[in-house]
N, C-alpha and C positions, 0 to 999 in steps of 0.2 A: 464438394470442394475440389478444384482443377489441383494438378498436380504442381506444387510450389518447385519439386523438385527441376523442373525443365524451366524455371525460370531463374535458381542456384548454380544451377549445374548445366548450362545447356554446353555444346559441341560444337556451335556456332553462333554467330551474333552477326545480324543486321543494323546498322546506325544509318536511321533514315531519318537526314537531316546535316548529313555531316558536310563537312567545312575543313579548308584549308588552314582558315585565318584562326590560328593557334589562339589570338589575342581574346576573340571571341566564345562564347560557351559551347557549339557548335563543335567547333576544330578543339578544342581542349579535351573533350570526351573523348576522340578517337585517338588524339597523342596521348593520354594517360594513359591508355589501352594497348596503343602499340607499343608503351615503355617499358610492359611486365610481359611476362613470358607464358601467355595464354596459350595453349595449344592448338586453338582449333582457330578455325577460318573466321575472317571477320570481312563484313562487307559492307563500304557506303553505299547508301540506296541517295542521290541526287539528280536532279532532273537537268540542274544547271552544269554540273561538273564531269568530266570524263576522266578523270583522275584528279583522286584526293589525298595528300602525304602521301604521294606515292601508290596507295593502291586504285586498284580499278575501279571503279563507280557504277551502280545499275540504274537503268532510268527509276525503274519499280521492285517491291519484292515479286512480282511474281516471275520476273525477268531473272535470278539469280541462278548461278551457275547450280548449286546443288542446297538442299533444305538448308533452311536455319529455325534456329530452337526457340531464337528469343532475339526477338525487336527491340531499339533504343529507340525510339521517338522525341527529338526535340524538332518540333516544326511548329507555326503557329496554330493556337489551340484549335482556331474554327477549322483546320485542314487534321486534326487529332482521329475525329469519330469515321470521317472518311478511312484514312489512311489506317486505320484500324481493320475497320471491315476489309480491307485488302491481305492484310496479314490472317486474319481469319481464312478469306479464301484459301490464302497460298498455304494452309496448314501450321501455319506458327499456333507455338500452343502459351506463348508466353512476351509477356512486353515490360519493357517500364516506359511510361510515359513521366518524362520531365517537362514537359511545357509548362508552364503555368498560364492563368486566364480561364480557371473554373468555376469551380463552386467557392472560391475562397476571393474573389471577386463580387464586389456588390450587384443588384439585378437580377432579374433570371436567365439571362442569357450563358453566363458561365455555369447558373447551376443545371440548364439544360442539354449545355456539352458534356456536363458530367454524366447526366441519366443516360446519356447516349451511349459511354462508353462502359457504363455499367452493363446495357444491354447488351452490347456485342460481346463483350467479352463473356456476358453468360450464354450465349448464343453458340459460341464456337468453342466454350468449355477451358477460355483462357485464364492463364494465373496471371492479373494483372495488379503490375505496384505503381502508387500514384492516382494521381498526376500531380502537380507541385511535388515534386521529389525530386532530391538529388543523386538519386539514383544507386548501388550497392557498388561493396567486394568481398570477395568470396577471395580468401588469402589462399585458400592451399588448392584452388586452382587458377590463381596469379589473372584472376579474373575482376578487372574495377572499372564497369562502364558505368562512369561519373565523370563532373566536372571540378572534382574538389581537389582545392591543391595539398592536402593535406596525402592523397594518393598521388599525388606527381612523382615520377620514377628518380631513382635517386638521392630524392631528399633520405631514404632508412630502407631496407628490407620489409618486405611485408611482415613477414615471421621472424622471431628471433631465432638461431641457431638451435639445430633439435636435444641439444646437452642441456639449454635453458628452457624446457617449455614443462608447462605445471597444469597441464589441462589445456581448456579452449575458451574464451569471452565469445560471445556476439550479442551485439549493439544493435538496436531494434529504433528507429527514432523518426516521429511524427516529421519533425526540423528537421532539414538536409542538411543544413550546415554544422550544428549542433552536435549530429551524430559521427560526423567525420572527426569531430572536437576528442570526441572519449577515443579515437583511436590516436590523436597526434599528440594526447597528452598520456595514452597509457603505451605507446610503445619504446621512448625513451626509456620507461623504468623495467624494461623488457619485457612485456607482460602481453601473449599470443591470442590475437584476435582471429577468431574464424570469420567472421562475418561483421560486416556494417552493412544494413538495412536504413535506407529511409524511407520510410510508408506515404506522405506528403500527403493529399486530401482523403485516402484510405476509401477509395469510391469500389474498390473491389476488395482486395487483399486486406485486412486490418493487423495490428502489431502483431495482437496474439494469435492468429492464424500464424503467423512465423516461429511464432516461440512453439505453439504446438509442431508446427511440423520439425525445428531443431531438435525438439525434446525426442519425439518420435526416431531421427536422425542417430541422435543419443551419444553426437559426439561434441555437445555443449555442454561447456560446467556452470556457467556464471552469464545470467542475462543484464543488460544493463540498458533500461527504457526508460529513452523522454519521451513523455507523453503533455497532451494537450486536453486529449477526451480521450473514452474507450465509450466505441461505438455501438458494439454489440457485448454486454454482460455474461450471457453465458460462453459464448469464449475466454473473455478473460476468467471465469470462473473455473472448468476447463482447463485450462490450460494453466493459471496458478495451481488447482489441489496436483493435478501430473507430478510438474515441475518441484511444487513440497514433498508429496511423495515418493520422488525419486530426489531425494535433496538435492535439487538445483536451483541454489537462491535467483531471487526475482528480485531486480535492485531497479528502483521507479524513480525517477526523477517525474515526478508531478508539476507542472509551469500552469500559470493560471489561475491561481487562487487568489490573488488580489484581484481589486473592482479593474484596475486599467490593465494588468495580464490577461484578466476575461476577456477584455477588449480587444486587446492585441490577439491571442488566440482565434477568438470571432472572425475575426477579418484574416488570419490567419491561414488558416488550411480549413475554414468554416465549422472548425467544433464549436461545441458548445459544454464549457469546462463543467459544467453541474456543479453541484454542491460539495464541497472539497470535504467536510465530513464524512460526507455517505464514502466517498472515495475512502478518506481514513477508514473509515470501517470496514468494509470492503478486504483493504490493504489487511489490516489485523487481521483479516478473518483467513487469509492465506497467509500468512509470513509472509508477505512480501514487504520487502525493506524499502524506506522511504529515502532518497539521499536528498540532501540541501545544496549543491553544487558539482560543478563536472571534477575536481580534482577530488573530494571527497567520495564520490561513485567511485571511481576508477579505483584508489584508495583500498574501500571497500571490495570491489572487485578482487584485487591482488589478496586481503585475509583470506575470505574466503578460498579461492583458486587456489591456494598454494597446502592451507592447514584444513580442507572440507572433508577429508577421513577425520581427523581430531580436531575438532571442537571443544571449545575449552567443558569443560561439566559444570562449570559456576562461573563467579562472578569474581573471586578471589585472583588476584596480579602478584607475581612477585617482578621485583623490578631493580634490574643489576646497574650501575653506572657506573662510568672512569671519570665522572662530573658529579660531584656532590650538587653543585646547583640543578645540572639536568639531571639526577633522581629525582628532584623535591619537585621540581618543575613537571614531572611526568605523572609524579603523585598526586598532584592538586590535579593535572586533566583527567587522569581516572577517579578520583574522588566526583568531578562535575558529571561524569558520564557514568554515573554509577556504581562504578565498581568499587570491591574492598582493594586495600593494600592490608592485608592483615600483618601482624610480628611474626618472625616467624619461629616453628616451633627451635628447643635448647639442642637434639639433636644434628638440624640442618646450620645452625649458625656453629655449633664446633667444629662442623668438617670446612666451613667459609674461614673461619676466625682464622686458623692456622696458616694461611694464605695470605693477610690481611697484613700491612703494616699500621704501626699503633694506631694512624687518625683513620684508619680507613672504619667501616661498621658493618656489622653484618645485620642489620633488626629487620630493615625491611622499607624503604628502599636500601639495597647493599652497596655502601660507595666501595667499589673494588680498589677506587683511585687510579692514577695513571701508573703508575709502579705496581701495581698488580696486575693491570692489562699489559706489561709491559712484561712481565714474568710468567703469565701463565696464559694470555689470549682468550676472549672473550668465551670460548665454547665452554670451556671446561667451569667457567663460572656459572654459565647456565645450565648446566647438565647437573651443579650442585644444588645449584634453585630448584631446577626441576623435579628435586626428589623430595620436595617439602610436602607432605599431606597438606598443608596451611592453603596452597595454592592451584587454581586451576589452568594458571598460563602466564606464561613468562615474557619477559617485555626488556629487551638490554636496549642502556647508552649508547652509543657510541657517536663517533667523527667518523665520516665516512668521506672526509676533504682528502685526505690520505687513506691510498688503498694497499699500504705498508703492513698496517697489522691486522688486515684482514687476509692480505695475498700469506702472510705469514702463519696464518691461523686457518686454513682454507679446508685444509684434509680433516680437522677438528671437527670444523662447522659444519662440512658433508656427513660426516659420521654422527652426528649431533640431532641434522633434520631427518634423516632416518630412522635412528632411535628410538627419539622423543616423542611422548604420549602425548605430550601438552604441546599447543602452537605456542611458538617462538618468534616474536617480532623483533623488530630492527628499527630502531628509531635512531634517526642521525639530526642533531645538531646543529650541523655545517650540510652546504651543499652536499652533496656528492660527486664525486667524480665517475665518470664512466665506466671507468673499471671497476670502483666500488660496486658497481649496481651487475656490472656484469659477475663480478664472485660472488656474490651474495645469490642472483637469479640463480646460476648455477649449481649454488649449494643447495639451494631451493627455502629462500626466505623472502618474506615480503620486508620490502624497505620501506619507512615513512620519514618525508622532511615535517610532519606537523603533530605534534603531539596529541593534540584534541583530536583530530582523525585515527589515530595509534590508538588509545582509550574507546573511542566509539564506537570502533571497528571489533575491537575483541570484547564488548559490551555486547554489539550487535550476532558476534556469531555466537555467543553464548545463550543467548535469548531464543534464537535459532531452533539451536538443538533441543533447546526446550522445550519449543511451540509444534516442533515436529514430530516429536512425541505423544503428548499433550494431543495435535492434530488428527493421528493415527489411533491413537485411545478410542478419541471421540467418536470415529468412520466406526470401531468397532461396537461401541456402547450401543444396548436395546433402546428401541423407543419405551417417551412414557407413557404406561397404562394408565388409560384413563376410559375408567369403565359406564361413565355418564358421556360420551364422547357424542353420539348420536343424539343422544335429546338434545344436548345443548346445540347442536346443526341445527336442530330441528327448529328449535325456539327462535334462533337468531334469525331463520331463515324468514320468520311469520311475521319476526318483529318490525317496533316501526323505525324509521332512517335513522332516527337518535333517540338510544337508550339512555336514561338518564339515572343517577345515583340507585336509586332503586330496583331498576330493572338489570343493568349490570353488574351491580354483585349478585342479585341470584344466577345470572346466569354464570360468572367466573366462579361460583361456587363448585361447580362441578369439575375443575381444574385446581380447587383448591385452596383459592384465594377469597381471602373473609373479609366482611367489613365490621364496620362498628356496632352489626345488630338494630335493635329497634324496632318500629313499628312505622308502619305509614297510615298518616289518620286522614279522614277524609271529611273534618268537622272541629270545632275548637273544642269540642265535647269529647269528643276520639283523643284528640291529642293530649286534653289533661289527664283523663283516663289513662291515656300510654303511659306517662310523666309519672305517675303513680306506683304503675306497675313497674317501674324500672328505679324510682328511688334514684335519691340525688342530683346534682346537676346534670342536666342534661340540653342538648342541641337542639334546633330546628332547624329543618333545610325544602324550601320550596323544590319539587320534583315538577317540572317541565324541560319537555327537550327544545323549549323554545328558550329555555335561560340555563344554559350549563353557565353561565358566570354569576353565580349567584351571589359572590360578595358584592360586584357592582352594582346588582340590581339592587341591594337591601333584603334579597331573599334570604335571609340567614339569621338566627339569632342565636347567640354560645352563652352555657354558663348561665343554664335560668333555674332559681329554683322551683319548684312544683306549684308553687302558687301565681308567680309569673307566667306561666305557661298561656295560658288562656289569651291574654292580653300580646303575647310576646306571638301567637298565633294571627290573631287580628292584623297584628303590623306588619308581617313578612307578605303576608296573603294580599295584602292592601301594596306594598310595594310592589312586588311581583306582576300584578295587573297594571299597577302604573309606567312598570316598566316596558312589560310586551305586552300590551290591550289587545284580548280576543286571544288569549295563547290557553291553550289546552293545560290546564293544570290536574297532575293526576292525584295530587295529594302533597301532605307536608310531611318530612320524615324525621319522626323524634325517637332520637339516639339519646344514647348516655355520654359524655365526656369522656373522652380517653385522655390518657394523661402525658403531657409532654413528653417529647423525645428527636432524636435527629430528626431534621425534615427532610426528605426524599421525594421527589420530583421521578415517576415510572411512567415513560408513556411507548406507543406504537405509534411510527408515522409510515406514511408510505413514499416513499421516495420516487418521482418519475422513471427515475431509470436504475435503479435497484431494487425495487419493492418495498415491503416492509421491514423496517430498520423499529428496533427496540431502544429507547434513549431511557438513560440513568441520569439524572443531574441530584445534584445539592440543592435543597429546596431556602425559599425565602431570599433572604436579601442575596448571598451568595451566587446563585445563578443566576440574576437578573444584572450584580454587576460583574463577575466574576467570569461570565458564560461558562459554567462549570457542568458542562454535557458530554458525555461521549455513547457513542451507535455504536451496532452490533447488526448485522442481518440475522434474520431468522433459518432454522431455527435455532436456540441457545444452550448448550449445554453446562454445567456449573461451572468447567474450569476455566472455558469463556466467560463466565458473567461472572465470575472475582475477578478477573483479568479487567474486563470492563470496569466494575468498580474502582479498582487501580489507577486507573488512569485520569480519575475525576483527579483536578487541584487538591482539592481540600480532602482526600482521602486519607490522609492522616486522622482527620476530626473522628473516625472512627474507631481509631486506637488507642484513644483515650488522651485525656491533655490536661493537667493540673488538677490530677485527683479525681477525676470522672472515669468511671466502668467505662470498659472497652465496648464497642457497640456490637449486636448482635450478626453480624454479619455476615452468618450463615445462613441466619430465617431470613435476608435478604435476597441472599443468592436463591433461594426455595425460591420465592415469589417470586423475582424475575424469570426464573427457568418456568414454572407454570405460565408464569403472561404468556411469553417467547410461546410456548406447546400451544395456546392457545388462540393466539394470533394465528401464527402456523397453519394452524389445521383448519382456519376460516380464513386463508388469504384472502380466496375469493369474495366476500362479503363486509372486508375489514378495511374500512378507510384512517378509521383512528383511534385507539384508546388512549384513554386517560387517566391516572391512579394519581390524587394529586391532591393535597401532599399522603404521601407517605410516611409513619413514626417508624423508627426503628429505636427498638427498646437496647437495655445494656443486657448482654450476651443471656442468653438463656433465656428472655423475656419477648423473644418473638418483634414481628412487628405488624403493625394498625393501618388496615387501609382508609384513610379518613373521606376520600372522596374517589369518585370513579365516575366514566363517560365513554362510550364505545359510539363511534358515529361508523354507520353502513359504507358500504362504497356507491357514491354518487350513480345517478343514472344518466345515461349518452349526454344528458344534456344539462350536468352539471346539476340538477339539483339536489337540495339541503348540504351542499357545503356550505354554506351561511351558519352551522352549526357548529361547525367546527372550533374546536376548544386549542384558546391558544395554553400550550404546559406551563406558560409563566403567571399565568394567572391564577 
């Protein structure tokens, strides 16, 4: 990995391509540059000009008066790979390349000027960001060689004053424009960005190669990434557990998940957005927080950044207003976003009550009223919240149009965000006024104009604290022992591309996972004889790996009694061939009936650019119209696969609904955590399993694997994916 830092940090800067004509993107990189108070030397490199705004111009770098650290490149793309290998000579260890006309261009001719400069720069050990990039700034060394005017000098300070700063943001972002966006809408609310990154086609550098080396840096609190694609997985892997493990949330803006966002992406900066699930999964499996727009990120940024020593411990809000309507109003967004408003305890509402005129309430939202903010100022009402065992964090009213009675209340508030174990949000109303945002930064609280982001936010850092836990737990937990672990390699390894019902449960047997028993006969003589021996109704199921769909074939008969058998044999055996003629039948497998229960859809897919992902869906009609699935990468441990569970829609259905047992939802979590081990530990040879459906009995009654399918991983040249079992069937 080249050293990211000489391309953050460099001491000097070459702008090869620069321009007079401010109007153009050329001259606009070097005015935004000469407008901040960078220290070190900066040089245009133009072949045309002998002076540019003023400074000297060199025909070439290698003409330049003394080193530079790090190149700006906007010239046309086909002069990019050249002008490169120049800078390589001359000893530059770092570039951004803003041109565009690469790989995010149709053809191959742009994706060939990209290989090109992939090469050199590995060649000469350079940290290069780009191309299609709008290029960075590095605030606290007044360093922004870009063309965005959101860093135009003038328009605000880089940083806020050092009496307002609550840690550091940097902005990491695929889009140039986009990422200049999170700094010109989170530095109004005062909120101190160290870095804006845009990565653009990511032909060297990728996002999280950044985030790792900030994290490493270790003077970032709060990442905040649009993303398009993620290129390389185990970096982002990498570099999310770091960032968890030293809690430094990772706030993702994901673009691209709709069919004409892929589109646009595509053509874009030439990612290719994958499948937005696996990404969710993925995302769960680091904490990394998912945001839905840019004021919403930023938003989120500021909870965190300001209260990331305390976290709320739960889910529980108390919530103080000088607005009876905006309590109710904040109460119903916490309710949507999950959280409790619980009552609170008789204790904490006597020491409010006494404070309170008659209509005001202490239950929970607390209307203080405008005469009680007017007599006592908002801190001391929340320092009385604060001390409710009921709650895990506190959320005030307020107008923040007037900065009267917070300038009035200010020594309170400081003393307040010090103190306080629980985070303290601010939600206002009314606009804000500048000053408002500047006493509150100050006192060190996050302000929100949006209620629903106020609630989602202290939703989200709660979840947080929890998962990072939870996360840390897991790093430590043993593997499972699994003392048949070798034979079953062994088995798999002989077997043939697709194991079908029969041969797959024995082999998950030795991970633990059972099916319905039985026998496999291999004659309509065998089968009634099994029928016999097994007593009551019982199944038929045709075993070839040439029909894992055996309800479409007719391979299946349910619910036959012992005298049926026979006949009931004859007709699957006779479908089955008319469905695949000349298919290898290894036998018919007559089970006993298991008896109703939740249906549960378990399988393992392999995802191109994540691996194998474990999926949970709701089985039958549900997931087919519901799409009621969610992933996990391997491997799995239980408090992830509840977690997972969780997340299906109709996860309720398992806690029981109009007088039915609560469902067993622990011998769930067992057999998912066995599949997961088991997949796992045969990545290599595992293209797909199947567990389908699955019963899950009421609590203490286990659950029934009813059907199973493992297909191998394909050879060079694709074959027996044609086996492949779709989970909805």
């Amino acid at each position: 990995m080249p050293d990211i830092g000489k391309l953050l940090w460099p001491k000097s800067v070459a702008i090869i391509g620069a321009s007079s004509d401010t109007r153009g993107l050329r001259g606009r990189i070097l005015e935004i540059m000469k407008g901040h108070p960078f220290a070190g030397p900066i040089y245009p490199v133009s072949r045309s000009s002998t002076e540019v705004q003023g400074l000297k111009t060199y025909p070439s770098v290698g003409e330049l008066p003394g080193p530079a650290e790090l190149a700006v490149l906007i010239i046309p793309a086909i002069f990019v790979p050249e002008e490169l290998e120049r800078c390589g000579k001359a000893g530059i260890k770092a570039a951004v390349i803003l041109s565009s006309g690469f790989a995010e261009e149709p053809g191959a001719a742009g994706a060939g000027l990209q290989d090109r400069v992939r090469a050199i720069a590995a060649r000469y050990d350079m940290a290069v960001s780009g191309p299609n990039a709008e290029g960075f700034a590095n605030t606290a060394a007044a360093l922004c060689p870009t063309f965005s005017p959101a860093m135009e000098a003038g328009a605000r300070a880089l940083l806020p004053p050092p009496g307002r700063r609550r840690g550091q943001i940097a902005v990491i972002s695929q889009s140039g424009g986009m990422g200049f966006a999170f700094f010109d809408r989170g530095r109004p609310k005062d909120l101190p960005f160290r870095y804006i990154v845009t990565t653009g086609n990511e032909a060297c550098l990728e996002a999280f190669d950044f985030v790792d080396y900030m994290l490493n840096e270790g003077e970032t609190d709060v990442f905040l990434l649009l993303l398009e694609d993620i290129k390389t997985p185990d970096s982002f892997k990498r570099a999310a557990a770091k960032a968890l493990r030293a809690g430094k949330p990772i706030i993702i803006g994901k673009i691209g998940q709709s069919e004409a966002g892929s589109r646009a992406a595509a053509s874009h900066t030439a990612a290719l957005s994958g499948s937005h699930a696996a990404h969710r999964a993925m995302f769960a499996r680091y904490g990394v927080i998912e945001g839905r727009d840019l004021d919403e990120m930023v938003d989120i940024a500021d909870g965190f950044l300001t209260f990331s020593g305390r976290l709320p411990a739960g889910r529980r809000v108390g919530i103080c207003s000088s607005s009876g309507g905006g309590g109710v109003w904040l109460a119903d967004a916490c309710a949507a976003a999950g959280l409790a408003v619980p009552e609170l305890d008789a204790d904490t509402r006597a020491t409010i009550d006494v404070h309170l005129p008659s209509y005001g309430t202490s239950q929970n939202p607390v209307d203080v009223t405008a005469q009680g903010v007017h007599k006592m100022g908002y801190a001391e009402f929340a320092r009385l919240l604060g001390r409710s065992p009921c709650i895990d964090g506190i959320m005030l009213v307020v107008t923040a149009r007037s900065a009267r009675f917070l300038e009035d209340d200010r020594n309170r508030l400081r003393t307040l965000a010090r103190e306080t174990t629980k985070p303290v949000f601010m939600w206002s109303y009314t606009l804000p006024t500048e000053r408002s945002v500047a006493i509150l930064s100050e006192a060190g609280y996050p302000l929100f104009t949006n209620a629903n982001t106020c609630a989602r936010t202290m939703r989200l850092m709660a979840d947080y604290r929890t998962f990072r836990e939870r996360f840390i737990r897991a790093a430590e937990a043993r593997p499972m022992e699994i003392p048949r672990r070798a034979t079953a390699s062994a088995t798999l390894a002989s077997a043939d591309p697709v194991l079908c019902e029969w041969e797959a449960l024995a082999l998950l047997a030795a991970y633990g996972i059972g099916g319905g028993g039985g026998k496999l006969a291999g004659s309509r003589e065998e089968a009634e004889a099994a029928a016999r021996a097994l007593g009551g109704p019982v199944a038929l199921k045709v075993q070839s790996a040439a029909i894992p769909h055996k309800t479409e074939a007719g391979a299946i008969a349910l619910h036959l009694a012992t005298d049926e058998v026979g006949a009931a044999y004859d007709r699957v055996l006779a479908a089955a061939m008319r469905h695949a003629p000349g298919a290898h039948i290894k036998g018919v497998l007559v089970q006993p009936m298991v008896p109703p229960g939740h249906e549960v859809i378990l399988g393992v897919n392999r995802d191109p650019q994540w691996g194998l992902m474990l999926m949970v869906g709701l089985g039958g009609v549900l997931v087919e119209i519901l799409d009621d699935m969610a992933l996990a990468p391997l491997p799995l441990g239980p408090d992830e696969a509840r977690a997972l569970i969780a997340r299906l829609k109709g996860a309720k259905l398992f806690d029981g609904h109009r007088g039915a047992p609560a469902a067993d939802v622990d011998a769930l979590v067992e057999l998912m955590v066995c599949l997961a081990a088991f997949a796992a530990d045969h990545a290599e040879q595992i293209a797909e399993i199947d567990l389908n459906p699955v019963l899950v009995y009421p609590k203490g009654q286990g659950v029934a694997v009813v059907d199973a399918l493992i297909v191998k991983r394909a050879d060079s040249d694709g074959a027996h994916r044609a086996a492949s079992h779709d989970p909805r069937e």
